[in-house]
C-alpha positions as CSV (number, residue, x, y, z in Angstrom):
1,X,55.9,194.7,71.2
2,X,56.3,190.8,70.4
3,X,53.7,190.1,72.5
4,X,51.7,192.7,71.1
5,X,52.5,191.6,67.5
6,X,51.5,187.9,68.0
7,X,48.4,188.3,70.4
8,X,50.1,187.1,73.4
9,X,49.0,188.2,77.5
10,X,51.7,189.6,79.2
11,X,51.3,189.7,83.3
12,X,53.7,192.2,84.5
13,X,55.4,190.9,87.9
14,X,57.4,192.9,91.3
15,X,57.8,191.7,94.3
16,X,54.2,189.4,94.0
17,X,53.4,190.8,97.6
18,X,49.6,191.8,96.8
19,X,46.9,190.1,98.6
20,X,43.9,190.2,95.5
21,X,46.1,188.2,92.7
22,X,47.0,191.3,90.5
23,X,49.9,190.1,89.6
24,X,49.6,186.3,89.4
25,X,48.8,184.8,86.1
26,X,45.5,183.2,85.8
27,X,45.6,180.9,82.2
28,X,48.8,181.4,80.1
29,X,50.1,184.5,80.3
30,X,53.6,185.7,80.2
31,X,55.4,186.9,83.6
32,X,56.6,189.7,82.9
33,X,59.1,190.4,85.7
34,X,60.3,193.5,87.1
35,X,63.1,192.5,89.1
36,X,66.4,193.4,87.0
37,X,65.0,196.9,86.7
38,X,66.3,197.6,90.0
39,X,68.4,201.1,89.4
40,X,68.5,204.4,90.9
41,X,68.5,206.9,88.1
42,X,69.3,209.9,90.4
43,X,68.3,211.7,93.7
44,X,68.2,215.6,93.8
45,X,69.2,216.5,97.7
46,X,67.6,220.4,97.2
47,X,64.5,219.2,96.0
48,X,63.8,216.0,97.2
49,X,63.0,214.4,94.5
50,X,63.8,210.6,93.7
51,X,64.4,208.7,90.1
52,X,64.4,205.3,90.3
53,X,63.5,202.3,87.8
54,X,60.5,200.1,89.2
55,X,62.2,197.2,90.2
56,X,63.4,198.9,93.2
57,X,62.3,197.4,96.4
58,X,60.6,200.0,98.9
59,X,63.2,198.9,101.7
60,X,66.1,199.1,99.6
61,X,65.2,202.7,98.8
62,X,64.1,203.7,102.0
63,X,67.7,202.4,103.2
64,X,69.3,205.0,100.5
65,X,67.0,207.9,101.8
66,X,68.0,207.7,104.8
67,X,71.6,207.9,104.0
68,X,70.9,211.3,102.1
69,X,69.1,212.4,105.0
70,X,65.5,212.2,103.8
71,X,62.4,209.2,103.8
72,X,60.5,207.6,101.3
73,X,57.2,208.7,101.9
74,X,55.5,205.0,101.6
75,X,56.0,202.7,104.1
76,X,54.3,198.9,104.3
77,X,54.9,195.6,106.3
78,X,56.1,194.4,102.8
79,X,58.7,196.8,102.1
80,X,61.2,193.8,102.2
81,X,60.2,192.6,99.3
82,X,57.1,195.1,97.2
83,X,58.7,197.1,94.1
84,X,58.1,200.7,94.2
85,X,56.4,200.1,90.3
86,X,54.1,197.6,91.9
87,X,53.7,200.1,94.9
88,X,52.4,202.6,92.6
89,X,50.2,200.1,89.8
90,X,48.5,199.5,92.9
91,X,48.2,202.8,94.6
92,X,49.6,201.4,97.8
93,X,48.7,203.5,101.0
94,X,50.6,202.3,104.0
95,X,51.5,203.3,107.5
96,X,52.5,206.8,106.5
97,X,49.7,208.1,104.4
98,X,47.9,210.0,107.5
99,X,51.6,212.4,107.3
100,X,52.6,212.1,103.8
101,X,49.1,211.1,101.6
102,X,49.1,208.5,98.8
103,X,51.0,208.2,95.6
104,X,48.6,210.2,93.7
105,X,50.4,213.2,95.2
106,X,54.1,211.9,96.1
107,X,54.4,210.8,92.7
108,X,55.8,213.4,90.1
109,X,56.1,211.1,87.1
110,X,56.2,207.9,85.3
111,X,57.7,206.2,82.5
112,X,55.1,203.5,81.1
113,X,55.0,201.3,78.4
114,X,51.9,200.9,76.4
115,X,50.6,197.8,74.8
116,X,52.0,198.5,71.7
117,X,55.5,198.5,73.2
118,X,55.9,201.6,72.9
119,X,57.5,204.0,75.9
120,X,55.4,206.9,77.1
121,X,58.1,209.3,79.1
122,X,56.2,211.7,81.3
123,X,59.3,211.3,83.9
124,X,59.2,214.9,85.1
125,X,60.8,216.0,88.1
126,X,58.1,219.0,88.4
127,X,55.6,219.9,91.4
128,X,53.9,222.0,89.3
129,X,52.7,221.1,85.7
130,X,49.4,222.3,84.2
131,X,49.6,221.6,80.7
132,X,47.2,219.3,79.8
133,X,46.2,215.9,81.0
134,X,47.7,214.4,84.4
135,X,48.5,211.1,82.3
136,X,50.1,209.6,85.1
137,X,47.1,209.3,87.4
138,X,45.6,206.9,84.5
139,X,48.2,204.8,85.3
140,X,48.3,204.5,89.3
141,X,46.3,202.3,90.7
142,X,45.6,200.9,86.7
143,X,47.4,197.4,88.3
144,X,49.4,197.1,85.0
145,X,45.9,197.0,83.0
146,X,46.8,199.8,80.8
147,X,50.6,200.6,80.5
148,X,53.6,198.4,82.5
149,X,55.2,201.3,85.1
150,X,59.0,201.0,84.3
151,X,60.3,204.1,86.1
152,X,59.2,206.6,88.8
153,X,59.7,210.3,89.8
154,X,58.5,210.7,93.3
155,X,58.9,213.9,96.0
156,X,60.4,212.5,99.2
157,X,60.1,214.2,102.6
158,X,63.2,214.7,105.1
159,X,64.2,212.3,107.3
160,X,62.1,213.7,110.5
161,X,65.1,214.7,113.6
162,X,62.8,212.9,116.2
163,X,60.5,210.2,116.3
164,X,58.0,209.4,119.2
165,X,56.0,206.1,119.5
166,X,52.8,205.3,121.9
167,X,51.7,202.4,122.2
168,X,47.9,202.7,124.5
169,X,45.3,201.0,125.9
170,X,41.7,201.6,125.1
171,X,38.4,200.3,126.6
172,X,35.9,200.4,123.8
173,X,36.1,201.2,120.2
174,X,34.2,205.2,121.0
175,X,37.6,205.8,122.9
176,X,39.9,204.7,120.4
177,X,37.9,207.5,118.0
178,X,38.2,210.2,120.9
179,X,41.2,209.5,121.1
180,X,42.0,210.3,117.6
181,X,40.3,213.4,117.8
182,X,42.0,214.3,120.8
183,X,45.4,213.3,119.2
184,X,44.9,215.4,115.9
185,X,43.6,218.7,117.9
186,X,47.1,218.6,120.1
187,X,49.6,216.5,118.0
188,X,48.5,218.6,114.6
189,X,51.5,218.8,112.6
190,X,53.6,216.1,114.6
191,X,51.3,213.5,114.1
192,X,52.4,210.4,111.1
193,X,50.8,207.5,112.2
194,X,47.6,206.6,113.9
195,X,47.1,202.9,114.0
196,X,44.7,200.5,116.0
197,X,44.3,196.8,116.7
198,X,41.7,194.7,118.6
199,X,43.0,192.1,121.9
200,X,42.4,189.4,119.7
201,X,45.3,191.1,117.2
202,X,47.5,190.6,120.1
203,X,46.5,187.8,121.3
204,X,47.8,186.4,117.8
205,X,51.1,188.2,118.1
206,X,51.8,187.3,121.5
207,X,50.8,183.3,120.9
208,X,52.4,182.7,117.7
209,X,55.2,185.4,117.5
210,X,56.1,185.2,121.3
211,X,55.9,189.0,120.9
212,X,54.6,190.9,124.6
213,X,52.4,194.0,124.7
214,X,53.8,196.4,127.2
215,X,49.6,197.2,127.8
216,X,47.8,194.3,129.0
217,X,43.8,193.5,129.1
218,X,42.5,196.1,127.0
219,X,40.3,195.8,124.6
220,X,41.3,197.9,122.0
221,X,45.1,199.3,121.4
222,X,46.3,202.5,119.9
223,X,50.1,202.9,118.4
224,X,50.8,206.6,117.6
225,X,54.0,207.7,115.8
226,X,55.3,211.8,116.1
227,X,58.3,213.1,113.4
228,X,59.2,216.6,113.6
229,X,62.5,218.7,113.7
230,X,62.9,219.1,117.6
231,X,63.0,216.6,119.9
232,X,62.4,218.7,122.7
233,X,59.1,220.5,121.0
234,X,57.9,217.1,120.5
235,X,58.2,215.4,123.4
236,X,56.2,217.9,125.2
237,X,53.6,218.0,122.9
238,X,53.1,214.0,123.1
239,X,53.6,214.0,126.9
240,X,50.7,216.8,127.5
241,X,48.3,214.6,124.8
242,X,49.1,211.4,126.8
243,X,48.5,213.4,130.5
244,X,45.2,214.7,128.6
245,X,44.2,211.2,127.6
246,X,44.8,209.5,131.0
247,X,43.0,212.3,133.0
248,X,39.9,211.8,131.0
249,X,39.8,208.3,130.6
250,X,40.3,207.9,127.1
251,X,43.6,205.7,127.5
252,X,43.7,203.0,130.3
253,X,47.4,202.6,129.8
254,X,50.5,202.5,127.8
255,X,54.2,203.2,126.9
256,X,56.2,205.2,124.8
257,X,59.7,205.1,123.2
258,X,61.6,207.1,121.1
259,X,64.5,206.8,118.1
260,X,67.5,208.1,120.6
261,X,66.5,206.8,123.8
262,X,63.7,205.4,126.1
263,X,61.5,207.7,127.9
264,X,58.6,207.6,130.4
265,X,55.5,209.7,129.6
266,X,53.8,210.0,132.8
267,X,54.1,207.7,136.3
268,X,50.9,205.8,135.1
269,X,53.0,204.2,132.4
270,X,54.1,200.8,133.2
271,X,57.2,200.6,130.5
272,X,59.8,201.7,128.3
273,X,60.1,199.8,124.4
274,X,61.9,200.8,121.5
275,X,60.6,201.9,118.5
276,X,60.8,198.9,116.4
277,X,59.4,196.7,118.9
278,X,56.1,198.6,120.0
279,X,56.1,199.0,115.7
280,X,56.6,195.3,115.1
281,X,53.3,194.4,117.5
282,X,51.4,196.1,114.3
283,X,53.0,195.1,111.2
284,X,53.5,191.4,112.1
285,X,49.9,191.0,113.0
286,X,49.6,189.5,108.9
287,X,52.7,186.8,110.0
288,X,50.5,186.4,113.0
289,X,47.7,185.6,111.3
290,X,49.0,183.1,109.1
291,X,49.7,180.1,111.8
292,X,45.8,179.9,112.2
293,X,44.9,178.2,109.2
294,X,43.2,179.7,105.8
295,X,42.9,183.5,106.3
296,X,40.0,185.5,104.6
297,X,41.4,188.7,104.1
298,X,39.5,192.2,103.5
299,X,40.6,195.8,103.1
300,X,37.7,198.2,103.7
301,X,37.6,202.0,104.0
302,X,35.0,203.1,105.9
303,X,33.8,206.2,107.6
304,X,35.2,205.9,111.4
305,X,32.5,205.5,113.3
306,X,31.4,202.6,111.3
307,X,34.8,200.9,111.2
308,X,35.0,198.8,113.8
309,X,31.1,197.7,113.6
310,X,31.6,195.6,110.2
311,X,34.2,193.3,112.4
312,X,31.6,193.1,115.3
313,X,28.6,192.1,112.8
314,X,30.7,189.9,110.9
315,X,31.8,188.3,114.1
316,X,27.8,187.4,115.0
317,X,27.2,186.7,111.4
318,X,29.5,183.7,111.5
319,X,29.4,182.1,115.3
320,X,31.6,179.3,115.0
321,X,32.4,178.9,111.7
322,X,35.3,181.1,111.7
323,X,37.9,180.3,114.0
324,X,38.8,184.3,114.3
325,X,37.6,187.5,113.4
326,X,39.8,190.4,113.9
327,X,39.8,194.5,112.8
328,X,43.1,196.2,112.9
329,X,44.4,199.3,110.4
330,X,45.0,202.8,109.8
331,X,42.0,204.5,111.7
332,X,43.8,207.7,110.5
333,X,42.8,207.5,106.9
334,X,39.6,205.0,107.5
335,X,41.7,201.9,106.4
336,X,39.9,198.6,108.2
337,X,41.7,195.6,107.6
338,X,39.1,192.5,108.7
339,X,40.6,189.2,108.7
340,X,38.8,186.0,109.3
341,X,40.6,182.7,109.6
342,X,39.5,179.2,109.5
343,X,41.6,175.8,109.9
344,X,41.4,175.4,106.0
345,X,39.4,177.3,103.1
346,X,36.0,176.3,103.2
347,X,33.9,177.6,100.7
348,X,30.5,177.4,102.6
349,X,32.3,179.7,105.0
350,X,33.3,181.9,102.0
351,X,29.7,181.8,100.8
352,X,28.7,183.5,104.5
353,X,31.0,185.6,103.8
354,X,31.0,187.6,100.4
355,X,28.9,189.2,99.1
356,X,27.9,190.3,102.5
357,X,31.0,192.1,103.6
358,X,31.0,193.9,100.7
359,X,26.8,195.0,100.4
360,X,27.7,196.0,104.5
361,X,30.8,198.5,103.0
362,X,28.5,199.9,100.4
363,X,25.6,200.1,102.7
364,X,27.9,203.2,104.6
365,X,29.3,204.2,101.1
366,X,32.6,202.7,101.8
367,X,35.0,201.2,99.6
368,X,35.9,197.3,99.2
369,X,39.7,198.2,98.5
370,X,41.0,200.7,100.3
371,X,44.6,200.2,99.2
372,X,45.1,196.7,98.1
373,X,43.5,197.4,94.5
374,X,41.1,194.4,92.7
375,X,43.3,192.2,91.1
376,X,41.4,188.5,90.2
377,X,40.0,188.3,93.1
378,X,37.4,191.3,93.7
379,X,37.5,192.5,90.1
380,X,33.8,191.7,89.6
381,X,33.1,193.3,92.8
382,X,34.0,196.7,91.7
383,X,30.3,197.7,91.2
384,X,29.6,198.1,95.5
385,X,32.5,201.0,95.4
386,X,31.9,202.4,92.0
387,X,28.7,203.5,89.5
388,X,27.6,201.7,86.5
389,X,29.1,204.4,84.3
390,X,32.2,204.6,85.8
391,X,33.0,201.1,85.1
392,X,32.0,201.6,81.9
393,X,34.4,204.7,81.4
394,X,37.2,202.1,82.7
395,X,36.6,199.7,79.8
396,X,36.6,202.3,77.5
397,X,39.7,203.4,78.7
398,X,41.5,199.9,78.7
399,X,40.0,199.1,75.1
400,X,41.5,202.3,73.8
401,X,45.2,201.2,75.6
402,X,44.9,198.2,75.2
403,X,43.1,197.0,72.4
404,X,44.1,193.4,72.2
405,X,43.9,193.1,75.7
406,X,47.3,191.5,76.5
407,X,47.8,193.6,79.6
408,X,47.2,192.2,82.2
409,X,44.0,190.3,81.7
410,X,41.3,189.3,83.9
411,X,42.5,191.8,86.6
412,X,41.0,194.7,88.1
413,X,38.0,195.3,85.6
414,X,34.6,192.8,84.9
415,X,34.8,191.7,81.3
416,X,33.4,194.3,79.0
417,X,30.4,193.9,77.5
C-alpha cells in the first residue's frame, strides 16, 4: 500500500532460484522478500491438504510431509532453497508432474495481495468449488505481475510405501520414446518419473562431479521412478517392464535400486545403486553444467518426437562455437531442457542462437517455457508460444490489477501498447 500510494515498483523475492530473471530487479525497484513468511498454518492428515505461508522452502516442507506420512506433490533440483510462493508465481513443474500434474491442480487456494495492498483471501481448503471465477489460476504462473502470493492451500498425496528407481541405457533417441511407451502400457499407475539425459549429460557429471553411471557407452539414458502401496506388486511389475525392454532391444543396460534395499532386476544388469545416487546423476546435471563456462540455458516443451531433434540441429547450427550442446528433461510431460555452454558469454554466439531456438519450438507448436515462466529475459518472446490477442488479454488483465504498474515490472509481459 506505501508503495502503491507513492508510485513506487515493488519486485517481490523467494528463494531467487529461477533461471529467466523474474524475480531480480531490473532499475530500482524494491525487493520485496518473502523469506520471514516462512510458517505452516496447518496440515489436515484426513484430507491431505497443506496451509503454509509462501516463504516456505519446498524441502523444508517436503521434510514435514514426510513426517505425517504424506509428499509434497512438487519436487525440483532447487528445493533446497525455491519458496513454495515462488513455486507457484511461476507454475513450477518438476520431476513429479508426470504422477502428480502441475500446480494448477495440486493447488486449492491462495492468499494474494493486490497492488493496492489490499489482501484477496480465496485460501480454501476445498476440491470442489464452482462458484464463480477460479481466481487463483490468474495468479499462478502470473510471476508476481498481478498480486504477491503470500499463502498457499495445496492437496498433497501420501507418502508412496515403495519406491523403485531404473536407471537404463538406450541406443538412439527412437528407443528412449519406445521405451516410454512401453513403460506407460506396463507401469500405468506405478509410474512417477520418466526422465532422460544425453552421454554428453554424463560425461559432465562424471568429469566435474566425480559422479559414475552404473550404464556405460550409451548414447542416450533413461531414469524411471515407481511409488505405489506394495512393494511386492511393484517390483514385479518393474522387473517384467525391464525383462520386456532387454528382450526387444529397447534398453542396452542398466540398474535398479530401491528405498529399503538394493535389488537386481535381471542377470543382464551390471549393478546395484541407491536411490539417491542413480537420482543425483539427473538433478546435478545443472551444477554439472556450470564448471564449463557461460551456460545458455532453454526450457522447451515439445511434442516427443521432436524433442531431442532441436538439440541435434542446434548442435550443427553452431559447430564450434559452443563448447557443448546437451538435451536432458522430463520426456514424460515433453519438458526439453537444451543447454549450450561456452568459455564466457559471447553475444555473437547468443545472436546464433535466439531467435532461432525459439522460431524452431514454434515451428512444431511448442512452447519456449515449459516450466521456468518469462521473467526479463524471454518476456518479449512470448509471441512464438502465444497469439496476438492473447497477449493482449494479458495486458488488459495487468492494467486492471495493476494500474500503476508497481508489480513486478518489466517481467513476464512486452510493454503494452
Amino acid at each position: 500500500r506505501y508503495c502503491h500510494e507513492r508510485n513506487l515498483a515493488v519486485n517481490p523475492q523467494g528463494g531467487n532460484t529461477g533461471l529467466v530473471g523474474g524475480s531480480v530487479p531490473v532499475f530500482d525497484e524494491i525487493i520485496l522478500s518473502t523469506a520471514l513468511m516462512n510458517q505452516i498454518i496447518s496440515f489436515d492428515k484426513v484430507s491431505g491438504i497443506l496451509v503454509c505461508q509462501a516463504g516456505c522452502v519446498l524441502e523444508r516442507l517436503s521434510e514435514y510431509l514426510e513426517e505425517q506420512g504424506f509428499i509434497m506433490p512438487l519436487d525440483l533440483g532447487a528445493k533446497g532453497s525455491c519458496h513454495i510462493g515462488g513455486n507457484v508465481a511461476t507454475n513450477a513443474g518438476g520431476l513429479r508432474l508426470l504422477r502428480y500434474g502441475s500446480l494448477r491442480g495440486t493447488v486449492l487456494g491462495l492468499e494474494v495481495v493486490l497492488a493496492d495492498g489490499s489482501a484477496l483471501d480465496c485460501l480454501t481448503s476445498l476440491r470442489k468449488d464452482n462458484t464463480g471465477y477460479d481466481l487463483k489460476q490468474l495468479f499462478i504462473g502470473s510471476e508476481g505481475t498481478l498480486g504477491v502470493i503470500t499463502a498457499v492451500s495445496i492437496l498433497c498425496p501420501q507418502k508412496p510405501k515403495a519406491v523403485n528407481v531404473a536407471f537404463l541405457g538406450c541406443q538412439s533417441f527412437a528407443k528412449v520414446l519406445e521405451t516410454f511407451t512401453t513403460c506407460r502400457a506396463m507401469l500405468g499407475e506405478i509410474l512417477s518419473a520418466y526422465e532422460f539425459m544425453d552421454e554428453k549429460c554424463m560425461e559432465l557429471v562424471e568429469t566435474h562431479l566425480k559422479l559414475s553411471s552404473p550404464v556405460a557407452d550409451s548414447p542416450f539414458y533413461v531414469l524411471i521412478e515407481t511409488s505405489g502401496s506394495n512393494s511386492t506388486h511393484d517390483e514385479e511389475k518393474l522387473n517384467s517392464f525391464l525383462e520386456r525392454a532387454m528382450a526387444s532391444g529397447l534398453v542396452t543396460d542398466g540398474t535398479v535400486a530401491t528405498d529399503e534395499k538394493k535389488i537386481k532386476a535381471s542377470q543382464c544388469f551390471l549393478s546395484h545403486k541407491s536411490l539417491c545416487v542413480l537420482w543425483s546423476l539427473r538433478e546435478r546435471i545443472t551444477e554439472a553444467l556450470t564448471h564449463e563456462g557461460y551456460v545458455y540455458k532453454y526450457d522447451i516443451s515439445l511434442p516427443l518426437g521432436k524433442l531431442y531433434e532441436l538439440v541435434t540441429d542446434m548442435r550443427a547450427r553452431l559447430g564450434h562455437t559452443a563448447k557443448n550442446v546437451v538435451g536432458y528433461g522430463h520426456l514424460g510431460d515433453g519438458n526439453l531442457h537444451l543447454n549450450i555452454t561456452a568459455e564466457s558469454y559471447s553475444h555473437s554466439l547468443l545472436d546464433a542462437i535466439e531467435p532461432f531456438v525459439y522460431e524452431w519450438t514454434a515451428r512444431y507448436s511448442g512452447s519456449i517455457s515449459a516450466e521456468h515462466g518469462l521473467g526479463f529475459k524471454k518476456r518479449h518472446f512470448i509471441h512464438y508460444s502465444k497469439p496476438r490477442q492473447a497477449v493482449l488479454l494479458m495486458q488488459q488483465f495487468k492494467a486492471m490489477l495493476d494500474p500503476k504498474g508497481i508489480l513486478n515490472p518489466y517481467k513476464t509481459l512486452p510493454s503494452a501498447p
